[in-house]
Backbone as numpy.savetxt, mean C-alpha at the origin, in Angstrom:
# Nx Ny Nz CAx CAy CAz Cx Cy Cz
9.72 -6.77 -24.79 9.52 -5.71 -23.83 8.04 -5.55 -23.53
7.60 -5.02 -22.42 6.31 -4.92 -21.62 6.22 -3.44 -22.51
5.27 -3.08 -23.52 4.69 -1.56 -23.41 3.63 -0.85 -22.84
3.48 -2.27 -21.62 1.86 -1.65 -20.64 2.74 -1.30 -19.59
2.29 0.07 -19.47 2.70 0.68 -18.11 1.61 0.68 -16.80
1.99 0.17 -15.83 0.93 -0.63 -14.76 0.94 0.61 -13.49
0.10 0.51 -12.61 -0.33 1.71 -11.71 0.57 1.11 -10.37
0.75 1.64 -9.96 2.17 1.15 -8.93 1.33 1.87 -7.40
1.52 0.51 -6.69 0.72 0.40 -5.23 2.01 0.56 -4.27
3.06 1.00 -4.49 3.89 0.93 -3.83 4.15 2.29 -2.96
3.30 3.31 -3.06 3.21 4.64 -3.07 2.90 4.20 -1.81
1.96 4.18 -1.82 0.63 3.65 -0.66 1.43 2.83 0.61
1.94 1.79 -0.03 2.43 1.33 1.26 3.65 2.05 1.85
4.41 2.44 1.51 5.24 3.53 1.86 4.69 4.53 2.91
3.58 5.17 2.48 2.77 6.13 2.99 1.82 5.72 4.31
1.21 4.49 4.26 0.74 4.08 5.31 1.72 3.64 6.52
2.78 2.89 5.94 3.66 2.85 7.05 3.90 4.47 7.96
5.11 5.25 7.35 5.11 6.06 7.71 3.81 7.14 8.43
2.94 7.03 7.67 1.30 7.83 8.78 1.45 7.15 10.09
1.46 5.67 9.89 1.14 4.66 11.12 2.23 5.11 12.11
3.71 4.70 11.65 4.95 5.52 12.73 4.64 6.34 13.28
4.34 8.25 12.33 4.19 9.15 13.03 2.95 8.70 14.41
1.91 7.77 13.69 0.41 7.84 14.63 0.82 7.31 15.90
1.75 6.35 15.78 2.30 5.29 16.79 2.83 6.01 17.95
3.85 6.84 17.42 4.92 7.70 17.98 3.99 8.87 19.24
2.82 9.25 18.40 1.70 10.18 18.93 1.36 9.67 20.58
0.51 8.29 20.06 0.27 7.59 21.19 0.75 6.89 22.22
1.86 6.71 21.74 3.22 6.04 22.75 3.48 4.71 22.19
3.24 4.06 20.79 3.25 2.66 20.67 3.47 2.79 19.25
5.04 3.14 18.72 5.40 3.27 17.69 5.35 1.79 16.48
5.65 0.94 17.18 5.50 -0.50 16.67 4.74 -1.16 16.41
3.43 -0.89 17.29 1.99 -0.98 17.15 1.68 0.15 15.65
1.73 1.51 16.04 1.65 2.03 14.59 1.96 1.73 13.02
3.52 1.06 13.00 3.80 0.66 12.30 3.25 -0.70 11.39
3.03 -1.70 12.50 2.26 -3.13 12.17 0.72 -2.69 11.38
0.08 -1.42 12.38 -1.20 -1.17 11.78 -0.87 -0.68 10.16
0.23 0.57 9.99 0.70 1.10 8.46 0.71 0.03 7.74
1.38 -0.68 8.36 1.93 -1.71 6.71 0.48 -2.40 6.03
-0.57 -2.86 7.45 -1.23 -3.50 7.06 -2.33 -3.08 6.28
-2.71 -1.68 6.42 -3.37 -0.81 5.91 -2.67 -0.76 3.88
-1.48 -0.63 4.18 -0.52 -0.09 3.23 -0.77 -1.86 2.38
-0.91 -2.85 2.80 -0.50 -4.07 2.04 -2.12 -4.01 1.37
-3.29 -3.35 2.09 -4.25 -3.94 1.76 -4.62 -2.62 0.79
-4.28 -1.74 0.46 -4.28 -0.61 -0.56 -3.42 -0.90 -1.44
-2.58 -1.43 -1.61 -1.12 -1.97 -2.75 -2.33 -2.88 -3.29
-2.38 -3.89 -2.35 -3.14 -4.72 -2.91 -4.59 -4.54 -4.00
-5.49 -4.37 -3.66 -6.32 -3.15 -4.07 -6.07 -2.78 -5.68
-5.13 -1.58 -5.39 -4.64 -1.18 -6.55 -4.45 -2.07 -7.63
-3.66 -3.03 -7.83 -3.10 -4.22 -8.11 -4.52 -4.72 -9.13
-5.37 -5.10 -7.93 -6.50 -5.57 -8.28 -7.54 -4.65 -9.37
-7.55 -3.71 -9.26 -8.29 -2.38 -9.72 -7.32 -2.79 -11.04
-6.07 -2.14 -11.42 -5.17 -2.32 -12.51 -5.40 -3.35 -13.38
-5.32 -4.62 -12.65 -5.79 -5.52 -13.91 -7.13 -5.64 -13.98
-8.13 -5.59 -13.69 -9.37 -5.42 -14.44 -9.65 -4.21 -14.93
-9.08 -3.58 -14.97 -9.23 -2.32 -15.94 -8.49 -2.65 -17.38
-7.33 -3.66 -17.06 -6.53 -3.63 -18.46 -7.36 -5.01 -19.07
-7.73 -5.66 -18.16 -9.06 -7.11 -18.81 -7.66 -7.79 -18.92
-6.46 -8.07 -17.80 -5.58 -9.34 -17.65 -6.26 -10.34 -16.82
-5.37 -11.73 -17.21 -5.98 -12.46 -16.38 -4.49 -12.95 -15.46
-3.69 -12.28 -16.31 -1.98 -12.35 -15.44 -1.74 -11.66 -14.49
């Protein structure tokens, strides 16, 4: 069993999507919003991810 509990980026992308929809929806270009969320959202997951293991000193 894993007893390292890891920081979860999944929040984030969730959250950016959805901001991006509502932002999309605002401006008239819901799909456009969305493409911008995720990408925002993949590059903060990501991020995180990155931050997490050098804090725990993995190289996995």
């Amino acid at each position: 069993m894993n007893d390292r509990s890891t920081t979860a980026g999944g929040l984030f992308l969730m959250l950016a999507i959805l901001i991006g929809a509502f932002w999309g929806l605002s401006v008239g270009e819901p799909m456009l919003g969305i493409l911008r969320g995720t990408g925002i959202g993949i590059v903060l997951a990501v991020a995180i991810w990155i931050i997490d293991r050098r804090r725990r000193g993995t190289d996995r």
